[in-house]
C-alpha positions, 0 to 999 in steps of 0.5 A: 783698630787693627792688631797684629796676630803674629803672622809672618810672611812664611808662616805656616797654619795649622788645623785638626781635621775630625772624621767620626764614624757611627754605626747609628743614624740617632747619635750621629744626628743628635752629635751633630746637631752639638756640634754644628752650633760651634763649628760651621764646617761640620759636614755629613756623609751617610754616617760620617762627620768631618770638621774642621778646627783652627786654623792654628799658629802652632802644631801644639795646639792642633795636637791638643784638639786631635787628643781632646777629640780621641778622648770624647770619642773613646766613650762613645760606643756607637763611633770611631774617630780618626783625628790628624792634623794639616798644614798650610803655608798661605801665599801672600799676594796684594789685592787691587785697591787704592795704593795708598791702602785705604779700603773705603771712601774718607 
């Protein structure tokens, strides 16, 4: 069954982007591992994290993570974290198919 998550034509999305810093590969690597098991975008650059959490309906909830995330990392002595959140208007456009809008065969 389908259901509807609210997602008007002109919509826009949200997300919090994370980059944290280390100054040691050990913590870095054991933080990694965390984090990898819940977020797939999770990427290593020398002794930088970046990921990525959304995509949101709403700006509030991005500021939530980006505060959650500052908090996590202020008792880390080890790392820094810069934390801002991004926008998205998705352009709509129709696939090819059937134009009755059935996918697969009855």
């Amino acid at each position: 069954m389908a259901r509807n998550i609210g997602m008007g034509p002109n919509s826009p999305l949200y997300r919090a982007v994370i980059t944290a810093t280390y100054t040691e590969e050990d913590p870095l690597i054991d933080d990694m591992n965390r984090y990898h098991a819940n977020n797939e975008t999770l990427s290593r650059e020398g002794l930088t994290l970046t990921w990525y959490e959304g995509p949101y309906s709403a700006p509030g909830r991005v500021s939530s993570r980006i505060t959650t995330w500052r908090k996590i990392y202020a008792k880390k002595p080890y790392a820094r974290v810069e934390c801002y959140p991004e926008m998205c208007q998705p352009q709509w456009q129709r696939t090819p198919g059937p134009s009755d809008g059935r996918s697969g065969a009855a």
